[in-house]
LOZAVEX-440087 format. One record per residue: residue number from 1; x, y, z of N, C-alpha, C in turn. Coordinates in nm, 3 decimals, decimal comma. Example, Ala and Ser with C-alpha at 12.3 -4.5 7.8 and 13.67 -1.06 7.14 Angstrom:
% residues 2
LUMKE; n; n_u; n_v; n_w; ca_u; ca_v; ca_w; c_u; c_v; c_w
LUMKE; 1; 1,319; -0,569; 0,780; 1,230; -0,450; 0,780; 1,320; -0,330; 0,780 $
LUMKE; 2; 1,285; -0,225; 0,708; 1,367; -0,106; 0,714; 1,290; 0,003; 0,787 $
//
This chain:
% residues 87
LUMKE; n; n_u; n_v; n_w; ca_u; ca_v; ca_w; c_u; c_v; c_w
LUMKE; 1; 0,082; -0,120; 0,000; 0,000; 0,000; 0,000; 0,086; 0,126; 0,000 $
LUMKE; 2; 0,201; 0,103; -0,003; 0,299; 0,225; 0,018; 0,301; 0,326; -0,077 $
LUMKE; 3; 0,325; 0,213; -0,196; 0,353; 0,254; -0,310; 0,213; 0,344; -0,371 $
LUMKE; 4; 0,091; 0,322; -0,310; 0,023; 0,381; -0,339; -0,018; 0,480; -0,299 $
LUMKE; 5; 0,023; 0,488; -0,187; 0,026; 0,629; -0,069; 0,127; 0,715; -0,177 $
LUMKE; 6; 0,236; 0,680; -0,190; 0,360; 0,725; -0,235; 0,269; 0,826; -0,405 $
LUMKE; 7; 0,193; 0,691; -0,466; 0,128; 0,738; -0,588; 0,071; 0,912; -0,595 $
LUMKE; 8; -0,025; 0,859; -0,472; -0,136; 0,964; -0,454; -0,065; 1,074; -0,404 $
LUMKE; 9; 0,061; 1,057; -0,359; 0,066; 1,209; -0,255; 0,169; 1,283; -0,391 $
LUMKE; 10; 0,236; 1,230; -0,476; 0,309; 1,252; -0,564; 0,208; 1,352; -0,651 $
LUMKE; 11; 0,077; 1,283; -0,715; -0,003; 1,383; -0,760; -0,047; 1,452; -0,742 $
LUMKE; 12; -0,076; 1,490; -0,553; -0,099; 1,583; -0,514; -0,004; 1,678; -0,514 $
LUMKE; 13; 0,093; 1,650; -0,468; 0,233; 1,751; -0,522; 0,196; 1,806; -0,628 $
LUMKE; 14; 0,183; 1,750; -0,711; 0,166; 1,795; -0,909; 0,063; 1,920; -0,920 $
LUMKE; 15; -0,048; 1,849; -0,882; -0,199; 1,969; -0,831; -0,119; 2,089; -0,746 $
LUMKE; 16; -0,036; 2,086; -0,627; 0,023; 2,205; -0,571; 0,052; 2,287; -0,661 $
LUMKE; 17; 0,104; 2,248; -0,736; 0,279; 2,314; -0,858; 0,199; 2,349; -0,968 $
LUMKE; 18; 0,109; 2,301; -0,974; 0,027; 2,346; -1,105; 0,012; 2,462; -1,059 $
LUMKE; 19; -0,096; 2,429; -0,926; -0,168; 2,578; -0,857; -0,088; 2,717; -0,889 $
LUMKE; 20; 0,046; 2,677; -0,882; 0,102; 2,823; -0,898; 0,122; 2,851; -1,029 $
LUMKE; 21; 0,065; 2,778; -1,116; 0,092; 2,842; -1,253; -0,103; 2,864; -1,333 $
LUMKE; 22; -0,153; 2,866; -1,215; -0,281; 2,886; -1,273; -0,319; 3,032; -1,332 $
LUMKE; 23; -0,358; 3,027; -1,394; -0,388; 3,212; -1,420; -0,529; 3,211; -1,445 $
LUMKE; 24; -0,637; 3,148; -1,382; -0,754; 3,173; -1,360; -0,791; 3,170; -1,242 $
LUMKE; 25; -0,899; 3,191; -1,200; -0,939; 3,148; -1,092; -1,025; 2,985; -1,110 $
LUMKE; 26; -1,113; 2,978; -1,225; -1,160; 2,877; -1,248; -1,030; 2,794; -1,224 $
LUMKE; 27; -0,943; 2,764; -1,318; -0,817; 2,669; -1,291; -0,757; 2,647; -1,168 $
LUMKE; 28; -0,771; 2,737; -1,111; -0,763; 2,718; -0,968; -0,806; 2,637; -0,891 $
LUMKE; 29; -0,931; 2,672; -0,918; -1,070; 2,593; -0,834; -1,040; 2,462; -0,888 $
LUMKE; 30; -1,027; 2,458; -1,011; -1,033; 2,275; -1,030; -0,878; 2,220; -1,010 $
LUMKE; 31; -0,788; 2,266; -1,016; -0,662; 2,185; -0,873; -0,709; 2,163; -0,764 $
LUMKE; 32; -0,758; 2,290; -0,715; -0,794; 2,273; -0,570; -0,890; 2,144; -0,605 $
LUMKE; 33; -0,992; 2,128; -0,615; -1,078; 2,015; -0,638; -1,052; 1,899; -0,689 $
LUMKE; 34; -0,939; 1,886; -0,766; -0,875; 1,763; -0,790; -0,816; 1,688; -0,658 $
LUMKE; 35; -0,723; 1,788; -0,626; -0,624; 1,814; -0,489; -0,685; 1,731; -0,403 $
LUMKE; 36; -0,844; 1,777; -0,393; -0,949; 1,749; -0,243; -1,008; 1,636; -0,294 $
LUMKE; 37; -1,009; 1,560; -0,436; -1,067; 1,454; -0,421; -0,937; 1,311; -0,405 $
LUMKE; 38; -0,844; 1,337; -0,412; -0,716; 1,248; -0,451; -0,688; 1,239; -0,251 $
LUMKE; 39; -0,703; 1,364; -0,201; -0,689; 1,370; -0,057; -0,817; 1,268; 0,052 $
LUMKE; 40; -0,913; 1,290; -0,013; -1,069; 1,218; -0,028; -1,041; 1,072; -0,011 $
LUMKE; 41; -1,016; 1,013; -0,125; -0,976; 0,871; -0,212; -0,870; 0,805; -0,059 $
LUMKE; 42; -0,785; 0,869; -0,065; -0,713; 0,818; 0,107; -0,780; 0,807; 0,207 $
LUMKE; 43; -0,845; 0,886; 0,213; -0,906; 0,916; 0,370; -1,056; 0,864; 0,345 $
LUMKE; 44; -1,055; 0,759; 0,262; -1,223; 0,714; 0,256; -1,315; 0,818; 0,277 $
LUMKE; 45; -1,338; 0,898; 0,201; -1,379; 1,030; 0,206; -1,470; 1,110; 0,066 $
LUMKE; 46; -1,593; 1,078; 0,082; -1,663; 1,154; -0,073; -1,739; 1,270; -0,034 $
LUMKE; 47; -1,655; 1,411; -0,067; -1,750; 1,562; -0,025; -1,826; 1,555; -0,173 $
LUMKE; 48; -1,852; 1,469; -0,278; -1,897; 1,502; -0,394; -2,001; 1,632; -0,371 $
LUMKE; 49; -2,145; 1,578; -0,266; -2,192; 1,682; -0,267; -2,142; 1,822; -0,242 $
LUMKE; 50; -2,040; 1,845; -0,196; -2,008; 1,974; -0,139; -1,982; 2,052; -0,310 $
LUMKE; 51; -1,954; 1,978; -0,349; -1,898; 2,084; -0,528; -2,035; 2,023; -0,606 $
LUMKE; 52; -2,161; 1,994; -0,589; -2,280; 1,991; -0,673; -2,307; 2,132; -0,725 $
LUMKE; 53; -2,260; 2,237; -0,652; -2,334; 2,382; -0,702; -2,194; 2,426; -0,749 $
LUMKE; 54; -2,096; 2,409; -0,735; -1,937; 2,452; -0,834; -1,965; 2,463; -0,971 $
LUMKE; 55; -1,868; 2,497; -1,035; -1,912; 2,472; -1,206; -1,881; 2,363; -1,214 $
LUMKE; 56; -1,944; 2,351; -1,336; -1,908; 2,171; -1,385; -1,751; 2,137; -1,375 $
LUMKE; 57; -1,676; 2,219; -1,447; -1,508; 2,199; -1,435; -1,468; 2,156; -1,318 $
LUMKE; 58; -1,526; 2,217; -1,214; -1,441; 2,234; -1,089; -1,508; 2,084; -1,019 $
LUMKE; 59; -1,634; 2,036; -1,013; -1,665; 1,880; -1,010; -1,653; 1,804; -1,069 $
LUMKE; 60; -1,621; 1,781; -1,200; -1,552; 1,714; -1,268; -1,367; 1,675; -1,212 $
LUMKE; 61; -1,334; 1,792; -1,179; -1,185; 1,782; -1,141; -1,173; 1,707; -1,021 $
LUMKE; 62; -1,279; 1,748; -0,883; -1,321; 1,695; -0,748; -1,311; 1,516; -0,854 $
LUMKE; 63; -1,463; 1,519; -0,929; -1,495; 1,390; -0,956; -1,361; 1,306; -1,002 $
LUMKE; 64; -1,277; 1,335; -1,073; -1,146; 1,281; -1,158; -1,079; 1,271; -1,051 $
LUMKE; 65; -1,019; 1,364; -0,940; -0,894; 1,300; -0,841; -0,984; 1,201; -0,746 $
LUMKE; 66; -1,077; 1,214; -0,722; -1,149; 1,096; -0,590; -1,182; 0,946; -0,683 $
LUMKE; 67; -1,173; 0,967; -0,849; -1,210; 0,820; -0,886; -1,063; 0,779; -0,930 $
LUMKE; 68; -0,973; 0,896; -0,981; -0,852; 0,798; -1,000; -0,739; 0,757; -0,889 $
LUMKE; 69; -0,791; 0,848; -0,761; -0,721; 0,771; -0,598; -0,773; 0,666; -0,593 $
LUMKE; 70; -0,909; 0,628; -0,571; -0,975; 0,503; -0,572; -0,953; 0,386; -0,636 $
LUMKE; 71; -0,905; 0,453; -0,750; -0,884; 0,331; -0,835; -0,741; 0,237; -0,867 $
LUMKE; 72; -0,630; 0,384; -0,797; -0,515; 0,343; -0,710; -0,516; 0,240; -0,625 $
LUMKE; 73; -0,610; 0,267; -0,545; -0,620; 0,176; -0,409; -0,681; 0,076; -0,457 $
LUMKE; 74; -0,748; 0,032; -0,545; -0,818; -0,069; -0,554; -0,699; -0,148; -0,638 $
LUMKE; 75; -0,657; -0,119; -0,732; -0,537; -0,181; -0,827; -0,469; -0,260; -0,698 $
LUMKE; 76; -0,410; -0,175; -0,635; -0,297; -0,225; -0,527; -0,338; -0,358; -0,452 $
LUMKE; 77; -0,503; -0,299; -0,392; -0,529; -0,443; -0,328; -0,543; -0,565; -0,432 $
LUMKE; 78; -0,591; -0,549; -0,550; -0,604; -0,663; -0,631; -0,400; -0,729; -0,646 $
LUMKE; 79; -0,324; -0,641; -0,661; -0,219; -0,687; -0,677; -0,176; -0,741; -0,547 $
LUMKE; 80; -0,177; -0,685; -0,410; -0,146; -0,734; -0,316; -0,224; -0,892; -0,298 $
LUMKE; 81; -0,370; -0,920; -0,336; -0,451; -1,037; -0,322; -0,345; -1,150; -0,401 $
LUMKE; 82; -0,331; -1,099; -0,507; -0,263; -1,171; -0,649; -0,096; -1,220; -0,589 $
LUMKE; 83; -0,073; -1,141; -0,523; 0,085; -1,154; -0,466; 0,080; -1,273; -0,347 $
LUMKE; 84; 0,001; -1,254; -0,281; -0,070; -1,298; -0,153; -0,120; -1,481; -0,215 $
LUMKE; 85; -0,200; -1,445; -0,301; -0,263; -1,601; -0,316; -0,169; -1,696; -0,389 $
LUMKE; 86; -0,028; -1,653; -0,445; 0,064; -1,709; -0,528; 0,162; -1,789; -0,440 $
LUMKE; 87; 0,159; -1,735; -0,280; 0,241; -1,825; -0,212; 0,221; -1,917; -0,141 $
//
């Protein structure tokens, strides 16, 4: 699971570093919302509703980091099962 901790916090880094090269505010908002769903995805955690009234961009971005953390974590356990049932 390390490696996937390791995954997720790496892209959150990325979302930081972007942030400073945003020159919107919209673009903003959707790092930040990527940021908060990838942070989400760890912490068993869905604010989906909280960005229902955001613009679409900015829940879409929420929606994209909380399904591709998830789907981090889920890869890993299937590989850890797969690693696990081979010995």
């Amino acid at each position: 699971m390390g490696y996937v901790t390791e995954s997720i916090a790496s892209r959150i880094v990325w979302c930081q570093q972007q942030k400073t090269r945003a020159c919107a505010e919209l673009e903003l908002e959707g790092w930040n919302a990527e940021e908060a769903g990838l942070r989400d995805a760890l912490l068993n955690r869905d604010h989906t509703n909280q960005y229902r009234y955001c613009p679409s961009g900015v829940l879409e971005r929420y929606t994209m980091g909380l399904q591709d953390g998830l789907a981090l974590i889920r890869a890993a356990a299937v590989e850890q099962y797969c690693a696990t049932s081979r010995d």
